[in-house]
Residue frames as a rotation matrix with the C-alpha (Angstrom) as fourth column:
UNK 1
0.587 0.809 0.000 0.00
0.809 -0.587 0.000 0.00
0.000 0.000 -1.000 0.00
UNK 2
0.170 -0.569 0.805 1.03
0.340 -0.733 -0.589 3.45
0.925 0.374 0.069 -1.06
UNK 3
-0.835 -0.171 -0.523 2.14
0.549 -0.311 -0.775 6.12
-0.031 -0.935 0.354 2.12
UNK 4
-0.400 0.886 0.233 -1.26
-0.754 -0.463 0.467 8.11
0.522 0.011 0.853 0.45
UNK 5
-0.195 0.315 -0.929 -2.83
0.106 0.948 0.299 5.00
0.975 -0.040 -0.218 1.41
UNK 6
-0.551 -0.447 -0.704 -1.39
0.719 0.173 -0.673 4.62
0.423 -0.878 0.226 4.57
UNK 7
-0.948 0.222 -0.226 -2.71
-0.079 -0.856 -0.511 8.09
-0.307 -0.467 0.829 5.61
UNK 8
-0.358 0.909 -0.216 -6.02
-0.720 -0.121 0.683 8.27
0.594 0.400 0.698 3.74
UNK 9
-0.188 0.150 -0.971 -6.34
0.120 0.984 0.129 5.07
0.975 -0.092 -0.203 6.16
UNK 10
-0.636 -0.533 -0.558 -5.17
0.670 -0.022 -0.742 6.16
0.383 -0.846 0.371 9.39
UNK 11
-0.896 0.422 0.139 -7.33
-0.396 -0.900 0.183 9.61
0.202 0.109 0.973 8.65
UNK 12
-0.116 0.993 0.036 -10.55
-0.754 -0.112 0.647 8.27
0.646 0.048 0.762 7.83
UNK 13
0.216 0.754 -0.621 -10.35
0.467 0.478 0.744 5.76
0.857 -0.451 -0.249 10.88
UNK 14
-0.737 -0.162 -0.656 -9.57
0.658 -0.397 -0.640 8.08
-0.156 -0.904 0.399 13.10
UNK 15
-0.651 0.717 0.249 -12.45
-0.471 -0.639 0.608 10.30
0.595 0.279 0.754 11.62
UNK 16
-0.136 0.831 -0.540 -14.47
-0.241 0.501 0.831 7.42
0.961 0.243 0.132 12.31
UNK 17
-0.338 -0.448 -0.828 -13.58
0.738 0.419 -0.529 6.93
0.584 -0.789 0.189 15.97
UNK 18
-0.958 -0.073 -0.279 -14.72
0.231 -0.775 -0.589 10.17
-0.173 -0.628 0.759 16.51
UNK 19
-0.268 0.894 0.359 -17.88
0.768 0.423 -0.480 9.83
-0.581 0.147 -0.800 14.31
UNK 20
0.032 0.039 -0.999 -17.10
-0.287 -0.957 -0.046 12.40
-0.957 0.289 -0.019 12.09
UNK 21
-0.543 -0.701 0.463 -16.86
0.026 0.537 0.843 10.00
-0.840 0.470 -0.273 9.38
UNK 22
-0.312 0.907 -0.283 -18.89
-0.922 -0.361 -0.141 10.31
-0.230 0.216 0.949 6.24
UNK 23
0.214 0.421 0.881 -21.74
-0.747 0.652 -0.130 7.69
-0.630 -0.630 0.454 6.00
UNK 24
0.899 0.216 -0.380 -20.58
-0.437 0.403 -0.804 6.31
-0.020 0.889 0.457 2.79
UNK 25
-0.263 -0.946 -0.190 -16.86
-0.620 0.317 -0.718 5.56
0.739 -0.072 -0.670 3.74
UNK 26
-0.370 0.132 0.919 -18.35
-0.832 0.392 -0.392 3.92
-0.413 -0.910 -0.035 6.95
UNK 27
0.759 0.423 0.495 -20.12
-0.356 0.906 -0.230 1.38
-0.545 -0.001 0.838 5.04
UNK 28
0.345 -0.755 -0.558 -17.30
-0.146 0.544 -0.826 0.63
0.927 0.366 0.077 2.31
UNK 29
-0.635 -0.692 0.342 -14.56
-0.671 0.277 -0.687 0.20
0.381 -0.666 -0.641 5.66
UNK 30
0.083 0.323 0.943 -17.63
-0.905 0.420 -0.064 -1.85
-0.417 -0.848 0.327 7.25
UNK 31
0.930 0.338 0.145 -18.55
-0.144 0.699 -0.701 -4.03
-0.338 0.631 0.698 4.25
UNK 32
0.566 -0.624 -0.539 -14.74
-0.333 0.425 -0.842 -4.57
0.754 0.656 0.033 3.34
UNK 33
-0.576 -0.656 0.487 -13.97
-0.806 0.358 -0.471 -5.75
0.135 -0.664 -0.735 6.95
UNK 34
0.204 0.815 0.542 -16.41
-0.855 0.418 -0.306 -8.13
-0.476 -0.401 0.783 6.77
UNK 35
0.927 0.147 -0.346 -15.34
-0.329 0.764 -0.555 -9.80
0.183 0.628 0.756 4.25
UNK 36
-0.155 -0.985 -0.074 -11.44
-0.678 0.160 -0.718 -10.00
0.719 -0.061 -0.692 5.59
UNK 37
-0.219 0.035 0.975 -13.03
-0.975 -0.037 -0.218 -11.05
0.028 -0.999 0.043 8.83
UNK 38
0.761 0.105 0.640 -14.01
-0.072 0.994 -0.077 -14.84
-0.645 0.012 0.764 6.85
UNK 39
0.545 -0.561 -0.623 -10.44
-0.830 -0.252 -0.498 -14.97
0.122 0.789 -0.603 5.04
UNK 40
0.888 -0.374 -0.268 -8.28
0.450 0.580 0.679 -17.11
-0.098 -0.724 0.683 5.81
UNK 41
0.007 -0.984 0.179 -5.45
0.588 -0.141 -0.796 -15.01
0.809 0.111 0.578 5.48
UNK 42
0.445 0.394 0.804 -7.22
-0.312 -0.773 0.552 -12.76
0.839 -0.497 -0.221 8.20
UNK 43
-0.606 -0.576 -0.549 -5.57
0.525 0.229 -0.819 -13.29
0.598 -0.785 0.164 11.87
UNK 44
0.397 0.763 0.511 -8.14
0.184 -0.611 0.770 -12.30
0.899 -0.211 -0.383 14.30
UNK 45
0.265 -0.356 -0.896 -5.80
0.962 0.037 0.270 -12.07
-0.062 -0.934 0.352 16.89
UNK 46
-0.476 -0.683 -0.554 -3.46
0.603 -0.712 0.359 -9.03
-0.640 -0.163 0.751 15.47
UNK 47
0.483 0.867 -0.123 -6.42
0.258 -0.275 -0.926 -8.25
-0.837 0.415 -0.356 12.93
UNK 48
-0.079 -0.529 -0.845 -3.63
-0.842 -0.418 0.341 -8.16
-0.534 0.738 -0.412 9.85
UNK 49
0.876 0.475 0.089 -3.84
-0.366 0.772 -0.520 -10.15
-0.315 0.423 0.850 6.57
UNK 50
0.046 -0.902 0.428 -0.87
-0.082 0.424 0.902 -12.80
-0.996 -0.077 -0.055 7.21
UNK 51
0.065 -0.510 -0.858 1.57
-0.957 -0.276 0.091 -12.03
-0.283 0.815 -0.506 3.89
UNK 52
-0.660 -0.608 0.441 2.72
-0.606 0.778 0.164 -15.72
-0.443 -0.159 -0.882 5.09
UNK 53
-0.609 0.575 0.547 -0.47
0.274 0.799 -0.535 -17.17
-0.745 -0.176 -0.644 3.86
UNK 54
-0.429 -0.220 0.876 -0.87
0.893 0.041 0.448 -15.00
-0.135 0.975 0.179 0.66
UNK 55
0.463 0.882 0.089 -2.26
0.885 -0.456 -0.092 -11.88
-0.041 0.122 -0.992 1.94
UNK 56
0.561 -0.520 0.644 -1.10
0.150 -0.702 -0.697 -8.35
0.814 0.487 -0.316 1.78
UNK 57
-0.499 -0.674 -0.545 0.66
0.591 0.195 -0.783 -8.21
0.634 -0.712 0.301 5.33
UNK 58
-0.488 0.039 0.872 -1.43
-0.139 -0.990 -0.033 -4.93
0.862 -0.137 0.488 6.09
UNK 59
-0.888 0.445 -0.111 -3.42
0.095 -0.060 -0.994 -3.86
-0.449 -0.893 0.011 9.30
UNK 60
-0.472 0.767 0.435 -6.85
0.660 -0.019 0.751 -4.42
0.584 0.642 -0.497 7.93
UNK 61
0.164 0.771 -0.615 -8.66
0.923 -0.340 -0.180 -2.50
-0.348 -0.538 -0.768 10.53
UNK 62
-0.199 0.023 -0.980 -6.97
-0.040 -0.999 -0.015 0.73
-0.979 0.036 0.200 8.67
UNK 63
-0.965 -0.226 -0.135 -6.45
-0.129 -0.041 0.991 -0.35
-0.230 0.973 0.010 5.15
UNK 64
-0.424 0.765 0.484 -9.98
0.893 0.443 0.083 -1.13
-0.151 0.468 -0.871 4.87
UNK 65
0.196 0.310 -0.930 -10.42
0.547 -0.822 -0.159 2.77
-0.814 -0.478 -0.330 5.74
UNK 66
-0.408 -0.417 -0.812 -8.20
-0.284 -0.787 0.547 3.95
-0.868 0.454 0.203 2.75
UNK 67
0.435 0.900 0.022 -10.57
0.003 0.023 -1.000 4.39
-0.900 0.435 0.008 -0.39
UNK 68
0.487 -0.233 -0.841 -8.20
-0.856 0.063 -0.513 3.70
0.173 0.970 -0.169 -3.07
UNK 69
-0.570 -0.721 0.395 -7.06
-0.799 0.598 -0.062 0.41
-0.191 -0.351 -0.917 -1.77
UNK 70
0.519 0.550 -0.654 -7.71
-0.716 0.698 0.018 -2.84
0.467 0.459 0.756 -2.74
UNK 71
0.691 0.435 0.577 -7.45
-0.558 0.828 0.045 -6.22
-0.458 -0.353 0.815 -2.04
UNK 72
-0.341 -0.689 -0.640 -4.57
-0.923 0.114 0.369 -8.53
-0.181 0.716 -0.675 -3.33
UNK 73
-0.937 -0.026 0.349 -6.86
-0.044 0.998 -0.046 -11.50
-0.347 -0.058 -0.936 -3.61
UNK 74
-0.990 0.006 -0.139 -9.71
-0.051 -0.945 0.324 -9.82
-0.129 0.328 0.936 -5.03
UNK 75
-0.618 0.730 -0.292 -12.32
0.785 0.553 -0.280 -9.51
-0.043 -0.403 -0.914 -2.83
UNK 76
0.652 0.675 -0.344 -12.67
0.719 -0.695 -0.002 -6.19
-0.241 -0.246 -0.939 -2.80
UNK 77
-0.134 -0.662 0.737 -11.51
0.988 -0.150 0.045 -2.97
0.080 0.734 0.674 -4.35
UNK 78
-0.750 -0.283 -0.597 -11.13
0.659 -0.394 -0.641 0.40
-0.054 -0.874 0.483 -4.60
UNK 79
-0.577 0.462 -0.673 -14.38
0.580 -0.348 -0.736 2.61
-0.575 -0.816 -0.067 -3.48
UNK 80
-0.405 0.580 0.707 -16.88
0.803 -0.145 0.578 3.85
0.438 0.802 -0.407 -5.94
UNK 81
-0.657 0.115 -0.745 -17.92
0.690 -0.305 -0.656 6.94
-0.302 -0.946 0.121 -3.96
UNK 82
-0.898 0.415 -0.146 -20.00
-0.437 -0.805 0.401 8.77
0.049 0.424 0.904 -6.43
């Protein structure tokens, strides 16, 4: 994932923590943890998708936040917001 990424992640869940988020990023970040959450590459312990087991390595609980990200196993992509 890019460092735009990275941030556009970090940002919009920390928006969301605060409920300032808008409602349309809330459901993409909800509806694309949902699906990591039956992966098996998913790790519900450390909540990252294990590299070791073909996923992207990332923290999913942000990366699902950043709206030009995507899946490397394509489940999901990046964010249609119009």
């Amino acid at each position: 994932m890019s460092l735009k990424g990275i941030v556009n992640g970090y940002t919009n869940s920390a928006l969301d923590s605060v409920g300032v988020l808008g409602k349309k990023k809330q459901e993409v970040a909800n509806a694309r943890m949902s699906v990591c959450k039956l992966c098996t590459t998913f790790d519900t312990d450390t909540n990252v998708c294990m590299k070791d087991k073909g996923g992207c390595g990332c923290l999913m609980t942000k990366k699902v936040y950043s709206m030009d990200s995507k899946c490397p196993l394509g489940k999901w992509g990046p964010a249609n917001l119009k």
